[in-house]
Residue, then its C-alpha position, 0 to 999 in steps of 0.5 A: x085799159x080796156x083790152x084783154x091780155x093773154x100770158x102764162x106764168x110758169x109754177x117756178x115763176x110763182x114759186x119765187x115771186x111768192x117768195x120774194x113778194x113776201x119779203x117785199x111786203x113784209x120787209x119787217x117780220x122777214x128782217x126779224x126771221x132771219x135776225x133771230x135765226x142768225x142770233x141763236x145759231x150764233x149764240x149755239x155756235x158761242x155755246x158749243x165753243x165755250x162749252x167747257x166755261x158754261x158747263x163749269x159756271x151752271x155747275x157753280x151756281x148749281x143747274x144740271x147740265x145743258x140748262x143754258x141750252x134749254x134756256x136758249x131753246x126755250x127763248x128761241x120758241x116763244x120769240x118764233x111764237x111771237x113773230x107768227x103772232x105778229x104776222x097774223x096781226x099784220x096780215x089781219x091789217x091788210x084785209x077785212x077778215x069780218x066781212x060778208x061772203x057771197x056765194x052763187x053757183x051757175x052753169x060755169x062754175x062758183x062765185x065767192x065774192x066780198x065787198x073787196x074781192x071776187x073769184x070765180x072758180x070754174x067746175x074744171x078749176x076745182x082740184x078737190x073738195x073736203x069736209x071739215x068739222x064745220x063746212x066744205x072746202x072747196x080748193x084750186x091747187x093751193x087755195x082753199x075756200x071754206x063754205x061754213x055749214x051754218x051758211x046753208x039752211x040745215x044739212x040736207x040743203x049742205x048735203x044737196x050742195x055738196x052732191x051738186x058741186x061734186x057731181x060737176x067735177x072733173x075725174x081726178x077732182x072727184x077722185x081726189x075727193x071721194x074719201x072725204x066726201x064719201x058720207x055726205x054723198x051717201x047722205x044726199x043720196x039717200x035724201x034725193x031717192x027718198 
């Protein structure tokens, strides 16, 4: 195909096709969630009607009350651990996490690219930018890119990055900004005036 297309996606669209892609690509991990849910508000619903059965068997082998509840609860938890780590691990299986990052800036906005994928975020596309203990993030509504202090050659090249990008943000981009950003930009101020 070697034309250009042109169509919108309304936010309720992405809404649900982020749902349902999820189930669709994850059919598994989606089985398992609702499987458990259902087993335990089943197994709470079991609980409650023979309530009077369980208190008097935790009674007779000497546990205090509602200790098969904290059980239940208790097992709940580390199998929901169990499922997220097991989505992390199917994640991590479908793109390589490891691989380099490029970033360029140019009159129209920031490169990221790897071997595998590429975005352009536009100046007006960047909704806000936020330090973090280790680097900038840069963000477009609900992506986020981190761009690691160790990429930059010490941090007056991270603060003259940072003092260059916000700059060229839009009002309510910089608005959003400017409370996380505060003392990097007084940083690269006083480097640029020195």
């Amino acid at each position: 195909m070697d034309r250009e297309l042109t169509y919108q996606v309304p936010f309720e669209r992405l809404r649900k096709l982020g749902r349902r892609s999820g189930r669709k690509a994850y059919p598994l991990l989606w089985t398992l969630r609702w499987v458990l849910l259902a087993v335990f508000l089943g197994l709470l619903m079991l609980m409650g009607y023979f309530e009077e059965n369980v208190e008097r068997w935790q009674a007779s082998i000497g546990l205090p009350p509602l200790t098969a509840l904290a059980v239940l609860l208790l097992v709940y938890i580390a199998i929901a651990f169990a499922l997220r780590r097991f989505a992390v691990a199917e994640t991590k299986s479908r793109a390589n996490f490891q691989s380099d990052v490029r970033l360029r800036k140019d009159d129209g906005g920031v490169h990221i690219a790897t071997d595998e994928i590429e975005y352009y975020l536009k100046w007006r596309g960047i909704s806000q930018m936020l330090m973090e203990h280790d680097g900038v993030v840069l963000s477009h509504a609900g992506l986020f890119f981190l761009v690691p202090d160790a990429a930059f050659k010490d941090m007056q090249e991270r603060n003259a990055f940072v003092r260059e990008v916000f700059e060229r943000l839009g009002e309510d981009a910089q608005a959003r900004s400017e409370k996380s950003m505060r003392s990097v930009l007084d940083a690269a101020g006083a480097v640029a005036r020195s």
